[in-house]
C-alpha positions as CSV (number, residue, x, y, z in Angstrom):
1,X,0.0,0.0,0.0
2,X,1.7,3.2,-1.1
3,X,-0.8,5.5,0.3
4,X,-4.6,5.4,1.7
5,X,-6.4,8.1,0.0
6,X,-10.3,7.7,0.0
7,X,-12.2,4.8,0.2
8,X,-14.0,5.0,-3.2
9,X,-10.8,3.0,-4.5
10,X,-9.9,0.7,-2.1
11,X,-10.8,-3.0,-3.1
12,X,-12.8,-5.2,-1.2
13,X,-9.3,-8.1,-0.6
14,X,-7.1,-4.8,0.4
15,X,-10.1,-3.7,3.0
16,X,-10.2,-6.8,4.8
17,X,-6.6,-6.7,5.1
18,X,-6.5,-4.0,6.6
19,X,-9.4,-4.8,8.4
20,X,-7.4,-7.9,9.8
21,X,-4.1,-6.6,10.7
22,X,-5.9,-4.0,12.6
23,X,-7.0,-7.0,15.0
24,X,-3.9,-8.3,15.0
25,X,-3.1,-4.3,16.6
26,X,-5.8,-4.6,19.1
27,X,-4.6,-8.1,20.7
28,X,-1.4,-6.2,21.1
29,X,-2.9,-3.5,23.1
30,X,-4.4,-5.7,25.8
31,X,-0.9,-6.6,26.9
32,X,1.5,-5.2,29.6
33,X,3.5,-4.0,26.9
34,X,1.8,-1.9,24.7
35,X,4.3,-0.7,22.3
36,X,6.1,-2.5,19.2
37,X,9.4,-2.2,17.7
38,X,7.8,-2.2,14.1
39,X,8.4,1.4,12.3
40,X,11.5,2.5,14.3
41,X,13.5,5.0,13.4
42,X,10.7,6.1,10.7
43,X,9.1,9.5,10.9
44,X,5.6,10.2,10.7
45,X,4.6,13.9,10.3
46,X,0.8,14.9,11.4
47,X,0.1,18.0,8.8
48,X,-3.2,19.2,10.5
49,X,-4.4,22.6,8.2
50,X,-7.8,22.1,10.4
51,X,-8.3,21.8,14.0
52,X,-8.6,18.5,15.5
53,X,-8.3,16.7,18.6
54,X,-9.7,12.9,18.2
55,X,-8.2,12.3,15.1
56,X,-4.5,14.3,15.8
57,X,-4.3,12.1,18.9
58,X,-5.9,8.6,17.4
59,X,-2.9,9.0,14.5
60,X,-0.2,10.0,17.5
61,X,-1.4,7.1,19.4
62,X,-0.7,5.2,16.6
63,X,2.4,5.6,15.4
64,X,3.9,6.3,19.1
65,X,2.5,2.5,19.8
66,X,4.9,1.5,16.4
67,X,7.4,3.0,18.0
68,X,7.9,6.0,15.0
69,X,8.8,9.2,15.8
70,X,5.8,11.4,15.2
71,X,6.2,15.3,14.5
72,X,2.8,17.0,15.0
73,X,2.2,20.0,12.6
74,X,-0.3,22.6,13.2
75,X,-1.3,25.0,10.3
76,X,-2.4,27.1,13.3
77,X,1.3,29.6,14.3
78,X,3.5,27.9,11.4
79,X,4.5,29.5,8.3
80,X,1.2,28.2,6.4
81,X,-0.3,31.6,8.4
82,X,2.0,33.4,6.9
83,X,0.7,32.4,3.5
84,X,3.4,29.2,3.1
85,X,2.0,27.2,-0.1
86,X,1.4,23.2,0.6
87,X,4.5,22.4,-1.9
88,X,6.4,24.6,0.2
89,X,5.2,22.7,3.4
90,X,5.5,19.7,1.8
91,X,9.2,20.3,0.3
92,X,10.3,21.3,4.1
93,X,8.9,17.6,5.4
94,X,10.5,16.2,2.2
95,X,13.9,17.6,3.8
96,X,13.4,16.8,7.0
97,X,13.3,13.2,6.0
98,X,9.5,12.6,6.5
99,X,8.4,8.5,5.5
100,X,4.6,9.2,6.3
101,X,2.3,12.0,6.2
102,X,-0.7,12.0,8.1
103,X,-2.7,15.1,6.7
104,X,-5.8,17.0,7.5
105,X,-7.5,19.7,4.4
106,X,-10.3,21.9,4.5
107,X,-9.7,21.8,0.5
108,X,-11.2,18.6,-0.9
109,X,-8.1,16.7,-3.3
110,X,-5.7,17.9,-1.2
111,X,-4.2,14.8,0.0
112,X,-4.3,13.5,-3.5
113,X,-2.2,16.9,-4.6
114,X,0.2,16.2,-1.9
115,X,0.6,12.1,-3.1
116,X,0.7,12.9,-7.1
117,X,2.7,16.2,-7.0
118,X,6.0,14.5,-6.9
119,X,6.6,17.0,-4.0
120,X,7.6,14.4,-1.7
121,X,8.1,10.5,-1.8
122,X,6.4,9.6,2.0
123,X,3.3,8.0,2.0
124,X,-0.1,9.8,3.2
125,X,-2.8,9.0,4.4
126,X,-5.9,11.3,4.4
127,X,-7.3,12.7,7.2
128,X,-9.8,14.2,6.2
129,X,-10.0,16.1,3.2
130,X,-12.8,19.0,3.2
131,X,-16.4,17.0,2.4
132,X,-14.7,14.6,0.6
133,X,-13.6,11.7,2.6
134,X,-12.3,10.6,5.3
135,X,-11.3,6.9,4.7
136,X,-9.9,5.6,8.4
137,X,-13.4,6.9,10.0
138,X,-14.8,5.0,7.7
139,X,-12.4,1.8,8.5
140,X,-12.8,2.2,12.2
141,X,-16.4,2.1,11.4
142,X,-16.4,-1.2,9.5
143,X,-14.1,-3.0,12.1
144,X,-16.3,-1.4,14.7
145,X,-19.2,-3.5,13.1
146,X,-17.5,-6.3,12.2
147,X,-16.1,-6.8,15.6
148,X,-19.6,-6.0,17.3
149,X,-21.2,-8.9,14.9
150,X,-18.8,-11.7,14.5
151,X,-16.3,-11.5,17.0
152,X,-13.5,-14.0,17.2
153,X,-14.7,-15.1,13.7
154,X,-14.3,-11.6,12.4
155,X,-10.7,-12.6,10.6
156,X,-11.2,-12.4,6.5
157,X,-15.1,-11.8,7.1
158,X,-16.9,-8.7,4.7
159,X,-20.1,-7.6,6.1
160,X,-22.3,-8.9,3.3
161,X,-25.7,-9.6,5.1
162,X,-25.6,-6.5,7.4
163,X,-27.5,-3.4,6.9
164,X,-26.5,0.1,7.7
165,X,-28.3,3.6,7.7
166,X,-26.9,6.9,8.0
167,X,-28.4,9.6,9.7
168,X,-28.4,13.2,9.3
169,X,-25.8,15.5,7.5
170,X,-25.2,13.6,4.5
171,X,-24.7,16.8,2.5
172,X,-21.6,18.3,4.7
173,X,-20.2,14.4,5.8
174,X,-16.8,13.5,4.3
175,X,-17.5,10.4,7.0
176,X,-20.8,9.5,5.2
177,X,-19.1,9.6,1.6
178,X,-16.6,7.2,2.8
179,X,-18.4,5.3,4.9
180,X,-21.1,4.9,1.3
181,X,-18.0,3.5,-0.6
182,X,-16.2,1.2,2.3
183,X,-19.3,-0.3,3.5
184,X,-21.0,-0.9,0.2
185,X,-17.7,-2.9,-1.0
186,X,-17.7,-4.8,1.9
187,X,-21.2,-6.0,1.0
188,X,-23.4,-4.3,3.4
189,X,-26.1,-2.4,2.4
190,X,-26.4,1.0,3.2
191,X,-29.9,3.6,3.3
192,X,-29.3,7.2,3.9
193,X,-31.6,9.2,5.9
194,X,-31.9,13.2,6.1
195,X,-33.9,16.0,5.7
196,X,-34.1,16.7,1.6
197,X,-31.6,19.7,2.2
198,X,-29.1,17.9,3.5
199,X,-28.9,15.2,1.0
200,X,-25.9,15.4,-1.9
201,X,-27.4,16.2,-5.8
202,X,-25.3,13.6,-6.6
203,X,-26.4,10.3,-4.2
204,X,-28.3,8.7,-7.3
205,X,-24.7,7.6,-8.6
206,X,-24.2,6.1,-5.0
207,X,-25.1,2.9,-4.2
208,X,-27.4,3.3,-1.5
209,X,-31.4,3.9,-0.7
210,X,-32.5,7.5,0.1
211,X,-35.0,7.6,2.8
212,X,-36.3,11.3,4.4
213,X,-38.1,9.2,7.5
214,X,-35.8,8.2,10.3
215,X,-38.8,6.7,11.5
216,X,-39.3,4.6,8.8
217,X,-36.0,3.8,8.7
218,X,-35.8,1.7,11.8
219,X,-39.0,0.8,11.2
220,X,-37.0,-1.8,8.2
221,X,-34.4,-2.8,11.4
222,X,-31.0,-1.9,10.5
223,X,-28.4,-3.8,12.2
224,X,-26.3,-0.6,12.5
225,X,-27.3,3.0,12.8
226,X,-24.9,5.8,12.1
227,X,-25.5,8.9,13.2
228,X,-23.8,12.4,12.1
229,X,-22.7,15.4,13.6
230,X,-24.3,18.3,12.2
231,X,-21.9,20.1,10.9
232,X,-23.2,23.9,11.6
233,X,-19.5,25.4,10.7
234,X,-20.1,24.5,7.3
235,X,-23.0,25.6,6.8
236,X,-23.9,28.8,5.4
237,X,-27.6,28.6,5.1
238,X,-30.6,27.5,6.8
239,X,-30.9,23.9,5.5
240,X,-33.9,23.3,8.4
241,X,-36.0,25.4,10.4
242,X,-34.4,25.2,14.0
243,X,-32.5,22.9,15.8
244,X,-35.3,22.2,18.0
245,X,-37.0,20.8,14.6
246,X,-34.1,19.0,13.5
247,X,-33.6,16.8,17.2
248,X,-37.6,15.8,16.7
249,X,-37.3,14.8,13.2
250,X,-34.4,13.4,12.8
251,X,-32.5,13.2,16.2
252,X,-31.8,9.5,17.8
253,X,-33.9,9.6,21.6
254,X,-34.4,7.2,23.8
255,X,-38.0,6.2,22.0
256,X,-36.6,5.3,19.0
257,X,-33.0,3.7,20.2
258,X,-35.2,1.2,21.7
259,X,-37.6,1.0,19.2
260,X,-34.6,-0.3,16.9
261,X,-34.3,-4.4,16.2
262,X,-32.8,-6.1,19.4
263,X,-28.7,-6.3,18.9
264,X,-28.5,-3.7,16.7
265,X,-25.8,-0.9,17.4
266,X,-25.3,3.0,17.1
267,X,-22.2,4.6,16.0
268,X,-21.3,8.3,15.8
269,X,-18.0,9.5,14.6
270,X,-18.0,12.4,17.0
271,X,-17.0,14.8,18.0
272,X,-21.4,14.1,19.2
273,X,-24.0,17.6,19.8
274,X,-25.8,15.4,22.6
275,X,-29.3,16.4,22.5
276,X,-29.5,17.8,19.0
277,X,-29.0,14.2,16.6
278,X,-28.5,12.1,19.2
279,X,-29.6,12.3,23.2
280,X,-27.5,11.4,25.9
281,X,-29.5,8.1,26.5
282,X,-28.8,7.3,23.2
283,X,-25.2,7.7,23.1
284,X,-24.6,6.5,26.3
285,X,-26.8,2.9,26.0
286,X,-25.6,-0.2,25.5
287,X,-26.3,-0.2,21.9
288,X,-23.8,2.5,21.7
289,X,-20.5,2.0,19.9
290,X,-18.8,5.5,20.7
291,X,-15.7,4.6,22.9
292,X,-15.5,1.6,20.8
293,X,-14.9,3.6,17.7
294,X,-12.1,5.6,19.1
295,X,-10.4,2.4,20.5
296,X,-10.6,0.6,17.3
297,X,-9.3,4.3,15.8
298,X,-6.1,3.2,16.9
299,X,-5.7,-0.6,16.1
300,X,-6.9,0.5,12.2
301,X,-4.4,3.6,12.0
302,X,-1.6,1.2,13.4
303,X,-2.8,-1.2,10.9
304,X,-2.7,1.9,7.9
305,X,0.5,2.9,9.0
306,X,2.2,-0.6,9.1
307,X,0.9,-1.8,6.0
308,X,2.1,1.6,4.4
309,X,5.8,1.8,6.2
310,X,6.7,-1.3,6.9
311,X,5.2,-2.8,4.3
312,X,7.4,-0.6,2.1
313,X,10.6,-1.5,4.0
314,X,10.2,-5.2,3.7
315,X,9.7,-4.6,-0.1
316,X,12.8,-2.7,0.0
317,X,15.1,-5.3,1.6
318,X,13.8,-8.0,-0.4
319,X,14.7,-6.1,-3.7
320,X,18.0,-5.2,-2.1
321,X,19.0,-9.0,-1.9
């Protein structure tokens, strides 16, 4: 794996494999011992142009527990204020010896400018990328689901059988996009639900049902439900009347958490507006995934970075002999 870009390409063999080292990075984590010897002495840059705290930390977390040596880079107070390009960021890591870039982009292709500029030859990964994707949220969201269904048995197992709805700001979700993608690959089968405003002009080329009724929608008992932060930084008109409207429509309560089928689940990526699309009974039932996710965050960015570093190196000696 050269780099992990969005989700939308990734084939179904190379998402399980992921999907399967990344247990092999949780079983680790239960130990006394935590940390592995894996990607020492490589260097893993976090390039953060947007703020971020679960993610940042998650991708820290990671590479510390490979033992890399992690250089956290905030747009925020670097030259990149000063009006420093991205190929002059990127030539500066390039010098500074840099074998992985973690980055975060409120521009949508940036990571994919950053991999195909020639700019610099470490790998990236992509953060997050403006409302474009967001591909580990979406793999910590798979394993989250295939952990929670099958287990022990989860090894080399796609979630065909499963179904999964999305709730709420599909429009403004990088999350949803490559959740859409990842999911559908993996064989689930994936309904969207939001109020019409908040729904892409482009979902008919995606491979999913629309629905407007959340209601409705766990009326047909999905085995997971994803809900979304609504993203009210991005927005810059009124896409529903008040958020008062918005929580009765098409928030998650405690009415219709248990009205869903018996051993289903509920994710949210966070960071979570209790009260607004989900309540606090909600995200804090049984049902709920949420400090699951951001456990599993870990094990599936060690798994990224592994596969994309040491991979690479073991590649590299075998060609060398």
């Amino acid at each position: 794996m050269r780099h992990l870009l969005d989700t939308r390409d990734l084939a179904r063999a190379d998402a399980i494999r992921i999907l399967d080292v990344a247990e092999d990075m949780a079983a680790t984590q239960h130990r006394e011992v935590r940390k592995l010897p894996t990607l020492r002495g490589r260097t893993v840059v976090n390039l953060f142009f947007e703020d971020s705290t679960r993610t940042r930390i998650s991708f820290e977390a990671a590479a510390k527990r490979l033992s890399a040596d992690v250089i956290n880079f905030s747009a925020k107070g670097s030259s990149v204020s000063k009006g420093e390009s991205l190929q002059d960021t990127a030539q500066t890591l390039q010098a500074m010896g840099a074998d992985a870039v973690v980055i975060r982009h409120g521009a949508s292709g940036a990571p994919q400018t950053l991999a195909t500029s020639g700019w610099i030859t470490a790998g990236v990964v992509n953060a997050g990328d403006g409302t474009h994707a967001h591909p580990t949220q979406a793999l910590l969201d798979a394993f989250t689901i295939r952990s929670r269904f099958f287990g022990a048995a989860s090894r080399g197992r796609d979630l065909s059988g499963l179904r999964v709805t999305i709730v709420g700001d599909i429009l403004h979700s990088r999350v949803a996009r490559s959740n859409v993608w990842l999911l559908t690959t993996l064989g689930a089968e994936v309904t969207l639900v939001a109020p019409p405003t908040l729904v892409p002009q482009d979902v008919s080329a995606w491979p999913v049902r629309v629905v407007y009724d959340l209601d409705e929608a766990i009326a047909s008992g999905p085995d997971a439900l994803m809900m979304l932060r609504i993203q009210l930084e991005r927005m810059n008109a009124a896409y529903f009347p008040t958020e008062r409207e918005y929580s009765r429509t098409w928030g998650l309560d405690a009415a219709r958490s248990a009205a869903l089928p018996p051993g289903s689940i509920v994710l949210h990526p966070g960071p979570m507006n209790r009260g607004m699309e989900i309540s606090a009974a909600a995200a804090d039932s049984p049902r709920s995934t949420v400090l699951e996710q951001v456990a599993n965050g870990v094990s599936v960015r060690m798994a990224v970075l592994y596969l994309l570093l040491a991979g690479e190196r073991t590649e590299t000696e075998e060609d060398g002999r």
